[in-house]
C-alpha positions as a Markdown table, in Angstrom:
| # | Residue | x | y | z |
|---|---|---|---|---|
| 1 | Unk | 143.1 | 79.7 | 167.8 |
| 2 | Unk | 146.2 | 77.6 | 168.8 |
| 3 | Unk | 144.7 | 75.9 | 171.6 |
| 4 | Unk | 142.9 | 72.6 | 170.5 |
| 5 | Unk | 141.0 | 72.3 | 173.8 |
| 6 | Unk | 139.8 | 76.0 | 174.0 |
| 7 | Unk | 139.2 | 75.4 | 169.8 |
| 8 | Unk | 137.5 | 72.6 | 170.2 |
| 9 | Unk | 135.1 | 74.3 | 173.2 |
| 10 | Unk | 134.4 | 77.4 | 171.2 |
| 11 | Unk | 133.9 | 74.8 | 168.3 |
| 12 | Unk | 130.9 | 72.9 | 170.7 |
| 13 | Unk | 130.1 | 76.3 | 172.1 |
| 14 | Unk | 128.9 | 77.8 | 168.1 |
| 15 | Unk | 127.3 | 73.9 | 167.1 |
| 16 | Unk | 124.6 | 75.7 | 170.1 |
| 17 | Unk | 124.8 | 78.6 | 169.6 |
| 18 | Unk | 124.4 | 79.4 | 166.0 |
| 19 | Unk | 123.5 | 83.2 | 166.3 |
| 20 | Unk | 127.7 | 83.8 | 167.2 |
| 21 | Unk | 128.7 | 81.7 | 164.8 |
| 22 | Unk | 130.3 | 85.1 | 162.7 |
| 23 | Unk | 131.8 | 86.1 | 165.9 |
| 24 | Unk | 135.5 | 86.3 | 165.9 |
| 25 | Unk | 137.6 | 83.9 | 167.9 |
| 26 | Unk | 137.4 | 84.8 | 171.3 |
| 27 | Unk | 140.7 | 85.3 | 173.5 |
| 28 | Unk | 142.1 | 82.3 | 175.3 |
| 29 | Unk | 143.1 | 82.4 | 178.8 |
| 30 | Unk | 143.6 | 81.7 | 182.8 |
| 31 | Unk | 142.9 | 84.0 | 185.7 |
| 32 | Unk | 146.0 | 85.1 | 187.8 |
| 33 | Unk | 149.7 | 84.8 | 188.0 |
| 34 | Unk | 150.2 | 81.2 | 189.5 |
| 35 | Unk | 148.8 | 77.6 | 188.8 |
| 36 | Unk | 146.6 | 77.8 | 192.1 |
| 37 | Unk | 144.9 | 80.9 | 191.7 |
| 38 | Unk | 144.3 | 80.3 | 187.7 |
| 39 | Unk | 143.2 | 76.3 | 188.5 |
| 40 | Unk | 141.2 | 77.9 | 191.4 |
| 41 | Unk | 139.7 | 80.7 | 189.4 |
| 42 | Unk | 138.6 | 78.5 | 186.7 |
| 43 | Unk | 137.1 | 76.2 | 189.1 |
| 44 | Unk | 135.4 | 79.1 | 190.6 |
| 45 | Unk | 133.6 | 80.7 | 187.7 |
| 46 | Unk | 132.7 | 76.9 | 186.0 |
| 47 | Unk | 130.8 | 76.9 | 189.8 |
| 48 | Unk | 129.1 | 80.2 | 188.9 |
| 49 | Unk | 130.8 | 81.8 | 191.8 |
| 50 | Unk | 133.3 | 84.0 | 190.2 |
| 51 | Unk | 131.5 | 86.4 | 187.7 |
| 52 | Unk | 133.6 | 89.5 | 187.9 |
| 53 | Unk | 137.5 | 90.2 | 187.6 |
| 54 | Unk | 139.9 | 93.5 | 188.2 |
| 55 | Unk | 141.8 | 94.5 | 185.9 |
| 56 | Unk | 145.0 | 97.0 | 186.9 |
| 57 | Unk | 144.7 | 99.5 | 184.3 |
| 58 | Unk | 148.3 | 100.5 | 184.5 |
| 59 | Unk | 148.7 | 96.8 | 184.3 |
| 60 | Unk | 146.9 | 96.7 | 181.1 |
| 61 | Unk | 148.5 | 99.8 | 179.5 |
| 62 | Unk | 152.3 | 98.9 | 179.9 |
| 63 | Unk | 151.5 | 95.0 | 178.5 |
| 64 | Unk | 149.9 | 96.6 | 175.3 |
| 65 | Unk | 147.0 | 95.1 | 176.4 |
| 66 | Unk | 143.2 | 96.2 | 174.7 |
| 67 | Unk | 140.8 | 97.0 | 177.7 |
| 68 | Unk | 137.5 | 94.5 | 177.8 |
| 69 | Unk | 134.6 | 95.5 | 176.2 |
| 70 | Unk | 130.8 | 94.4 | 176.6 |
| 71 | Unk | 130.1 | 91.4 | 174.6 |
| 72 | Unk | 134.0 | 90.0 | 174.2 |
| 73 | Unk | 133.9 | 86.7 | 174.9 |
| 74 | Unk | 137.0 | 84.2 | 176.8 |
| 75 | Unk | 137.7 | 81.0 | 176.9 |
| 76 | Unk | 138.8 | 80.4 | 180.2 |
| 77 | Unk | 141.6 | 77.8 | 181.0 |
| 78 | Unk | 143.2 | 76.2 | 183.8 |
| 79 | Unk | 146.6 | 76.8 | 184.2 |
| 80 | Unk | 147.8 | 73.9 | 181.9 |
| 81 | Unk | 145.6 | 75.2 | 178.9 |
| 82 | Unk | 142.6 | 72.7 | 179.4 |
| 83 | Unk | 139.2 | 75.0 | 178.5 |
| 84 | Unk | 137.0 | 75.0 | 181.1 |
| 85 | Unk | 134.1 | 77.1 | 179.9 |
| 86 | Unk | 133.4 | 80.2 | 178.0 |
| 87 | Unk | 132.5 | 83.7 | 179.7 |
| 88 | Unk | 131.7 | 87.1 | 177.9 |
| 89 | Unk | 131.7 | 90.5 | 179.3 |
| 90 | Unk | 128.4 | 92.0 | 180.3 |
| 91 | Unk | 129.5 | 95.1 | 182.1 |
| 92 | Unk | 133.0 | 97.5 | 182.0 |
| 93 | Unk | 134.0 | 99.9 | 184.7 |
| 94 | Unk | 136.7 | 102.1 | 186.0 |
| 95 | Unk | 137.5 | 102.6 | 189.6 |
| 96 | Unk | 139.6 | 103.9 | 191.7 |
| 97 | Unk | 141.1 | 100.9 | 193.9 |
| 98 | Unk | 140.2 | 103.2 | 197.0 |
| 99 | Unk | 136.4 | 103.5 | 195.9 |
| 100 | Unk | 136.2 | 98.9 | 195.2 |
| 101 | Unk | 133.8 | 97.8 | 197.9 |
| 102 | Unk | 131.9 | 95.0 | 199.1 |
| 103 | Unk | 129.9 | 94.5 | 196.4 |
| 104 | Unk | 133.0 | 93.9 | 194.5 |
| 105 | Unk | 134.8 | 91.7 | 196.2 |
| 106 | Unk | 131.7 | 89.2 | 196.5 |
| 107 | Unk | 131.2 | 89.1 | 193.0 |
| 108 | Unk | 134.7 | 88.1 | 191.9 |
| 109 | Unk | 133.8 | 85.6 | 194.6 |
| 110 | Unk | 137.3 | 84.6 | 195.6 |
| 111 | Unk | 138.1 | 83.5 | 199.4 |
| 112 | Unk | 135.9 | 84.5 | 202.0 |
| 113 | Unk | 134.6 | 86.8 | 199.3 |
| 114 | Unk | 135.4 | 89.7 | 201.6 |
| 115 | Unk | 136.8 | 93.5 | 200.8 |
| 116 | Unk | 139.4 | 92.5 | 203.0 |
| 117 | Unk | 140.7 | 89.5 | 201.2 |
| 118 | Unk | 139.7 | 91.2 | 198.0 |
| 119 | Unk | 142.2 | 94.0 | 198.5 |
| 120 | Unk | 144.9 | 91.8 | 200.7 |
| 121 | Unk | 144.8 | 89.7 | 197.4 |
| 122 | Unk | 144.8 | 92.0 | 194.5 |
| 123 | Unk | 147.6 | 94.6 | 196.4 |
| 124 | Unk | 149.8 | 91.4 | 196.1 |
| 125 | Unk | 148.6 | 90.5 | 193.0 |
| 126 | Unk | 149.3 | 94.2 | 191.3 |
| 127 | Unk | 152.3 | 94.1 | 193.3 |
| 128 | Unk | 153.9 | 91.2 | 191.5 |
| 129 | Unk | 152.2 | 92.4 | 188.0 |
| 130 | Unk | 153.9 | 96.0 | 188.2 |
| 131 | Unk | 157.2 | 95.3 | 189.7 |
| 132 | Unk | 158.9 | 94.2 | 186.0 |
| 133 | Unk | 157.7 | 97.6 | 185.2 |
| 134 | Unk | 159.2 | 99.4 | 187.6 |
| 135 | Unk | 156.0 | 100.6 | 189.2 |
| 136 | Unk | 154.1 | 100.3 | 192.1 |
| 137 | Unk | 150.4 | 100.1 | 193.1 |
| 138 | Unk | 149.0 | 102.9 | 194.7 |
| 139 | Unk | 145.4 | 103.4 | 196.6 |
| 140 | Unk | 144.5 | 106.1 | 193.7 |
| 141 | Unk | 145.7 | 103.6 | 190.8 |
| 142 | Unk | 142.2 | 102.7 | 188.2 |
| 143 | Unk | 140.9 | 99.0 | 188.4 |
| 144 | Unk | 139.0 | 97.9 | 185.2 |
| 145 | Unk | 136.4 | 95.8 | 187.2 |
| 146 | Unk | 134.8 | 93.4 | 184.2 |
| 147 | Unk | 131.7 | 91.8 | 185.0 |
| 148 | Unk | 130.5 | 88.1 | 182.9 |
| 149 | Unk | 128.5 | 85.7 | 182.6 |
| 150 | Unk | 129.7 | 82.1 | 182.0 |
| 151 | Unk | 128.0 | 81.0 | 178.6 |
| 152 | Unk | 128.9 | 77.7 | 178.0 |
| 153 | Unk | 130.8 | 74.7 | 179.4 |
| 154 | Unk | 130.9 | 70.7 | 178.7 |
């Protein structure tokens, strides 16, 4: 793990949590595309507000990226790289971005936690994520909604 803040939080995280200590490093992090959202995410989930993210799967697919899994765990970061807590995945699902409702949106907390601002923000979002890639979002495209639970923070 490059980062000394997120190594040194994982590092505090194991001293209390012995039964993880064989665990492999977790990933290291921020939320979004942009200082704001990312500071703002992170301050959001160290609040316990934010416990849920959306993934674009398409997204995920053309970066090479793994899809989550139950039980991975993150280091979450601002944007500058400072660890803010840890989180691990309690729950994986695919859905269309057509079938995300309220429910959703008030678990990834953001804004007014509404569908509206939910899917006003993350059309943008997978907007700006697809375009190097030549793509586009569409209403039928599969969102990896991850739910977690923040485990640990100073």
């Amino acid at each position: 793990m490059e980062n000394a803040s997120a190594r040194n939080l994982w590092g505090d995280f194991l001293d209390k949590h012995l039964e993880f200590a064989n665990e492999d490093a977790p990933k290291v992090g921020h939320f979004c595309d942009n200082e704001k959202d990312a500071n703002l995410c992170a301050d959001l989930i160290s609040k316990d507000i934010k416990r849920a993210t959306s993934h674009s799967l398409l997204g995920l697919q053309l970066r090479g990226e793994e899809l989550p899994k139950i039980g991975d765990f993150l280091v979450v970061t601002d944007w500058s790289g400072k660890a803010k807590c840890i989180v691990r995945t309690t729950s994986v699902k695919l859905i269309p971005y057509f079938a995300i409702h309220a429910e959703h949106a008030r678990m990834e907390g953001e804004g007014d936690k509404s569908l509206e601002h939910w899917r006003k923000t993350h059309w943008e979002y997978y907007t700006r994520e697809l375009e190097p890639f030549g793509r586009k979002p569409l209403e039928s495209m599969i969102v990896v909604f991850e739910r977690f639970e923040k485990m640990f923070q100073r």
